[in-house]
LUMLUM-834843 format. One line per field, with one value per residue: residue in three letters; x, y, z of N, C-alpha, C in turn. Coordinates in steps of 0.02 Angstrom, whole numbers, m for minus. Example, Ala and Ser with C-alpha at 12.3 -4.5 7.8 and 13.67 -1.06 7.14 Angstrom:
2
code: Ala,Ser
n_east: 660,642
n_north: m284,m112
n_up: 390,354
ca_east: 615,684
ca_north: m225,m53
ca_up: 390,357
c_east: 660,645
c_north: m165,2
c_up: 390,394
***
This chain:
86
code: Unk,Unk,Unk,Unk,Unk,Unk,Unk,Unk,Unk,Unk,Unk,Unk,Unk,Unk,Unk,Unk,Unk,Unk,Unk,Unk,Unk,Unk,Unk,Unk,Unk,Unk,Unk,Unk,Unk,Unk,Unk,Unk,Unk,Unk,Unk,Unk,Unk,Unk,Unk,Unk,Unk,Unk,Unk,Unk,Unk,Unk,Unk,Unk,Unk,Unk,Unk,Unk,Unk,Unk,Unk,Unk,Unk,Unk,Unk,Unk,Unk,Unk,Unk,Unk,Unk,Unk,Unk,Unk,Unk,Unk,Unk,Unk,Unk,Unk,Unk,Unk,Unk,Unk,Unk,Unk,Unk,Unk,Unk,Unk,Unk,Unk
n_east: 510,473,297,348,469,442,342,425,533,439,423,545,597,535,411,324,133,39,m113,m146,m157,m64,m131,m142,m166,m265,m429,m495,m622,m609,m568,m432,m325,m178,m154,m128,m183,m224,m297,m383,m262,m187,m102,m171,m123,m207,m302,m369,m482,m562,m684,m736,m737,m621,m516,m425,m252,m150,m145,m58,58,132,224,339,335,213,219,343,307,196,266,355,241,189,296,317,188,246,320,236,172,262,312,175,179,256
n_north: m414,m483,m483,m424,m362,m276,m199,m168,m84,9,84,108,199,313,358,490,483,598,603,457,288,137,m29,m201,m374,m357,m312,m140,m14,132,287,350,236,131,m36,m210,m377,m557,m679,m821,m877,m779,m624,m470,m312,m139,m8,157,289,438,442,329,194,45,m5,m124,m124,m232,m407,m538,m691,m688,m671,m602,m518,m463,m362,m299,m226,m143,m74,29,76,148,250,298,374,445,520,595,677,753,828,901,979,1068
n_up: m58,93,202,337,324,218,327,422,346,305,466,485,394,413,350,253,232,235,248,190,238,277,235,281,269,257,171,138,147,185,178,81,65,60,10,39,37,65,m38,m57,m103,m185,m178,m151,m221,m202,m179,m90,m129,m90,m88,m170,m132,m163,m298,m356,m381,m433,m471,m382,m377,m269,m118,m112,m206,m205,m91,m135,m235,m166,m97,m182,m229,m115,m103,m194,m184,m62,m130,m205,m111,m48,m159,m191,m72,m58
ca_east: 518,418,271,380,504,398,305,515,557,404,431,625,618,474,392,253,94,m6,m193,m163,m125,m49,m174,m90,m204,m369,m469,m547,m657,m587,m516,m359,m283,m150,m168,m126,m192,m209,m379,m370,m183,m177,m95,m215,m143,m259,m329,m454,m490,m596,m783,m765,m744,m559,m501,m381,m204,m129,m151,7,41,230,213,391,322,148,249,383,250,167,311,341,179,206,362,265,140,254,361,195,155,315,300,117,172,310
ca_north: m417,m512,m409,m420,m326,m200,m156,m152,m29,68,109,137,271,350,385,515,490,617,565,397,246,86,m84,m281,m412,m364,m251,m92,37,171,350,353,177,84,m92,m268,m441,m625,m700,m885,m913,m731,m565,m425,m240,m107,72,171,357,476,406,298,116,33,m31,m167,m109,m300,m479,m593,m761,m710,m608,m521,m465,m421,m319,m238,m163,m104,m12,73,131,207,267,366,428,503,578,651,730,814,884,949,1028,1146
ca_up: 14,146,242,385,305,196,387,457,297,330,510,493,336,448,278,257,188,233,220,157,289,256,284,253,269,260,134,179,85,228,113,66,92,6,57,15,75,32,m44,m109,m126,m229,m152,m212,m202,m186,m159,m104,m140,m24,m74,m217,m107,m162,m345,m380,m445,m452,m405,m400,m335,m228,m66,m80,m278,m190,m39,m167,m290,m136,m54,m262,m215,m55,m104,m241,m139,m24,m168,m227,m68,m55,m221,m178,m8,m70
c_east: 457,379,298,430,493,378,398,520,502,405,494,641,549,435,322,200,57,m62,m202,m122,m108,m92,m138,m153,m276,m372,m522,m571,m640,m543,m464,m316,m254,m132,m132,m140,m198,m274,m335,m292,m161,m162,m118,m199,m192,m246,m383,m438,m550,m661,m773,m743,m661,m571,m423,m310,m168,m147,m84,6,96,214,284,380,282,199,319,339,195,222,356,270,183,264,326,223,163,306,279,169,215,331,237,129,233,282
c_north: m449,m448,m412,m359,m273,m164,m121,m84,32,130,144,177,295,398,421,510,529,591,511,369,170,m3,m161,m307,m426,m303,m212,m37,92,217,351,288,145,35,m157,m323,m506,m666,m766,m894,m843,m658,m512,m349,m189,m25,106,246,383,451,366,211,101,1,m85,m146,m177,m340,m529,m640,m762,m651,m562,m512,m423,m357,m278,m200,m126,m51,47,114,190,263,330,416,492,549,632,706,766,846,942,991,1070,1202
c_up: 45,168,287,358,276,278,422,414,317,409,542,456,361,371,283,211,179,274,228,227,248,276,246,303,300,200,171,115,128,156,127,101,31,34,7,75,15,22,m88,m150,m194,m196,m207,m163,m194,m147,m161,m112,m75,m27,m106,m205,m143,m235,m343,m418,m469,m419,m429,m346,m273,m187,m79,m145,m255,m161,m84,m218,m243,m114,m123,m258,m161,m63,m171,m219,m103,m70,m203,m175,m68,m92,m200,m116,m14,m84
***
């Protein structure tokens, strides 16, 4: 999916993350972010944890691969929070 359409999907399955916020095109070292942007013709997913600055989970060359292996992420996240808050 396009980021047009990942940000559409996100705001229409009002999906919870908790904690964690969603950032597109820019990188941030900010806790708990699952992000993707666009460096030198390469979409680079990404995450950060509460102190330890952001790690790299992929880099691919196709925005609707980047923007569907991000929203598999989110989509994880918020199945893990609703496991942890029962």
């Amino acid at each position: 999916m396009t980021k047009h359409e990942f940000l559409d999907r996100l705001k229409n399955e009002n999906i919870n993350l908790a904690e964690y916020i969603v950032v597109v095109d820019s990188l941030t070292d900010e806790p708990f972010v699952l992000g993707c942007y666009k460096e030198n013709n390469t979409w680079k997913i990404y995450e950060t944890k509460e102190r330890s600055g952001h790690f790299i989970i992929d880099e691919v060359q196709n925005e609707n691969i980047a923007f569907d292996e991000l929203y598999e992420l989110v989509k994880l996240q918020e199945k893990y929070i609703k496991n942890r808050d029962k």
